[in-house]
Residue frames as qw, qx, qy, qz and C-alpha x, y, z in Angstrom:
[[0.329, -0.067, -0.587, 0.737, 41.88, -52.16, -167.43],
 [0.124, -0.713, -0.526, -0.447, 39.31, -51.08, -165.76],
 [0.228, 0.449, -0.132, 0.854, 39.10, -47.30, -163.64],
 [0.134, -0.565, -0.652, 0.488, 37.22, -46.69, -160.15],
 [0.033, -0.874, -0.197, -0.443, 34.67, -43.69, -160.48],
 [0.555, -0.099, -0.405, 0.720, 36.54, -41.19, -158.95],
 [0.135, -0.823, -0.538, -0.122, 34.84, -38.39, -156.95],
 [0.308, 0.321, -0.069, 0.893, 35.97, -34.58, -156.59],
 [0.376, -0.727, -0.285, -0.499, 33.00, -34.13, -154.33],
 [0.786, -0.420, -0.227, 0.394, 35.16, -34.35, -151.00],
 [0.386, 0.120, 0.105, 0.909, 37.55, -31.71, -152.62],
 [0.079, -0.565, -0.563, -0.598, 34.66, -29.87, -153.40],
 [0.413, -0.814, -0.383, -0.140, 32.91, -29.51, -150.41],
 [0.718, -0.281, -0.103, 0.628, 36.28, -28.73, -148.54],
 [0.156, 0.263, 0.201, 0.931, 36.86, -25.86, -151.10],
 [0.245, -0.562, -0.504, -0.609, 33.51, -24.53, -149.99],
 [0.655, -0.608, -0.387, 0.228, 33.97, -24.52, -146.95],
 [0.601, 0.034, -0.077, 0.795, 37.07, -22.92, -147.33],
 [0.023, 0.427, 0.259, 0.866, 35.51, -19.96, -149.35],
 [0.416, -0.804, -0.405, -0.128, 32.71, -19.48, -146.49],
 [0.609, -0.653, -0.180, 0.411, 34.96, -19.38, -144.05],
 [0.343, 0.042, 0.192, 0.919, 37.38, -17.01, -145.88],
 [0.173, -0.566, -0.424, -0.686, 33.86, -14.83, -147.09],
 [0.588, -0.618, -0.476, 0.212, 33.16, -15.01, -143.08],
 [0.476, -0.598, -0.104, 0.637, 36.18, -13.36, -141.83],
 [0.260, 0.206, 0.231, 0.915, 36.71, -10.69, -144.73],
 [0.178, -0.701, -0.495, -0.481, 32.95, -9.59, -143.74],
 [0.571, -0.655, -0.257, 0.422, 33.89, -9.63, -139.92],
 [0.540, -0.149, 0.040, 0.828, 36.74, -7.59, -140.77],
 [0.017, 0.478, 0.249, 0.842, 34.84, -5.21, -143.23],
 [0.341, -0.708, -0.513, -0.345, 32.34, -5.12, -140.77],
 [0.613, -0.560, -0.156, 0.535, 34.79, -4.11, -137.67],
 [0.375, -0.027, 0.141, 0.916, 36.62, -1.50, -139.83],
 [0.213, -0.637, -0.469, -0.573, 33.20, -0.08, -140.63],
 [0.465, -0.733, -0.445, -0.218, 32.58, 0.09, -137.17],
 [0.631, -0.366, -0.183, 0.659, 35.34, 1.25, -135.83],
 [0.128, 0.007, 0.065, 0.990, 35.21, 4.61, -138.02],
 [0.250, -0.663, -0.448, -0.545, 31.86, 4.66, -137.33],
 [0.609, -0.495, -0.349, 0.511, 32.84, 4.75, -133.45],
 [0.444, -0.109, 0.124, 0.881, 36.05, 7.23, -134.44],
 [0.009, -0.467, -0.238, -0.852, 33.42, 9.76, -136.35],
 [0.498, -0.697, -0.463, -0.228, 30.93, 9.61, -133.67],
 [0.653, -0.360, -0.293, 0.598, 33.66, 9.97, -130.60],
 [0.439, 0.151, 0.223, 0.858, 34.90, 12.95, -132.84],
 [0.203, -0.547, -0.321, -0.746, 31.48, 14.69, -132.77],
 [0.623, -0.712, -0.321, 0.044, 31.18, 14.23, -129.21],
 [0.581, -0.319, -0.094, 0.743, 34.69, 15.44, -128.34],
 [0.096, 0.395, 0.309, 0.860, 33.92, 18.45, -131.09],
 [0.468, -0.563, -0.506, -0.456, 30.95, 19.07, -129.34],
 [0.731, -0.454, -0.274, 0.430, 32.38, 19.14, -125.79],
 [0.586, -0.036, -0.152, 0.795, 34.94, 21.82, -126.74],
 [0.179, -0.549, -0.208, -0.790, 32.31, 24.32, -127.91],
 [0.633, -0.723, -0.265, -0.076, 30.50, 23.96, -124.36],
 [0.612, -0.570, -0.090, 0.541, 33.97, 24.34, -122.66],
 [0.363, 0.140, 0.080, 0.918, 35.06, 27.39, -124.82],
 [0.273, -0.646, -0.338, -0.627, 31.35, 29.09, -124.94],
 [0.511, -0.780, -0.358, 0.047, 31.24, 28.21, -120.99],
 [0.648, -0.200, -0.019, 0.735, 35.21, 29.60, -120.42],
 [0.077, 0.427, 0.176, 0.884, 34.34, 32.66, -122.65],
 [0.469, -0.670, -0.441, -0.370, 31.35, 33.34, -120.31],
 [0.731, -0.383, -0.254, 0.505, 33.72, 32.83, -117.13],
 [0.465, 0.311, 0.114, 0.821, 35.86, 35.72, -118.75],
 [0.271, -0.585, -0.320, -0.694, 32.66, 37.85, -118.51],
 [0.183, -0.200, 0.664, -0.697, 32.31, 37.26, -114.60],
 [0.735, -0.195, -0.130, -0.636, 28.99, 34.36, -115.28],
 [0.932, -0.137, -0.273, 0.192, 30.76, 31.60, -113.88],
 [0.624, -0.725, 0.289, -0.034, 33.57, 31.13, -110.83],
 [0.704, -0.289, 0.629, 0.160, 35.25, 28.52, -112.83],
 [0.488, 0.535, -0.553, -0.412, 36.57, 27.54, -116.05],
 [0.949, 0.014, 0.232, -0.213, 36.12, 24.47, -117.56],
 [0.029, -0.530, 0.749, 0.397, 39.24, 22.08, -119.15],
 [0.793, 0.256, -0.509, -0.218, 39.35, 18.76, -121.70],
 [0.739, -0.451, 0.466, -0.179, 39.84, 14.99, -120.08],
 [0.068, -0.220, 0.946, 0.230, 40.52, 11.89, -121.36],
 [0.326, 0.539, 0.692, -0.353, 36.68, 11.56, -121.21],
 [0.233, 0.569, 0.144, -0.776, 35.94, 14.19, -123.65],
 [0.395, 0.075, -0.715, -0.572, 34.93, 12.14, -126.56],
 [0.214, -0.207, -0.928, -0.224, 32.32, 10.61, -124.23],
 [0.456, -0.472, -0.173, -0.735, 29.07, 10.81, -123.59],
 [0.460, -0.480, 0.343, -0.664, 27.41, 10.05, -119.89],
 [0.909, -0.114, 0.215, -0.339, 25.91, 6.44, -120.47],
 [0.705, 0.478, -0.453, 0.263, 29.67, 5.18, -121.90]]
């Protein structure tokens, strides 16, 4: 009896694909979670950064060098060109 050559190279390439595409989205993902606490640390040092100006300018107010006091927004983790 005789056997057809049978070929695993269809399977193959399929699997490979697979694995890109699977190696794709796990980078995307690392690469979003990366950037997202790079965002979150950066926001953080801007909002950090904000309060000292509004506590250093408020303390100053206290003193009679300013008219006004200053408060926090929803803004205050950003910066001008956001």
């Amino acid at each position: 009896m005789h056997h057809g050559h049978y070929s695993n190279a269809p399977m193959k390439r399929n699997i490979q694909h697979l694995m890109k595409k699977s190696i794709g989205k796990r980078k995307k993902r690392f690469f979003f979670v990366v950037f997202n606490n790079r965002l979150y640390i950066y926001s953080r040092l801007i909002w950090e950064d904000n309060v000292a100006i509004i506590r250093k300018h408020n303390l100053e107010a206290d003193l009679g060098l300013h008219t006004y006091t200053l408060g926090m927004n929803k803004y205050g983790d950003m910066v001008c060109f956001q």
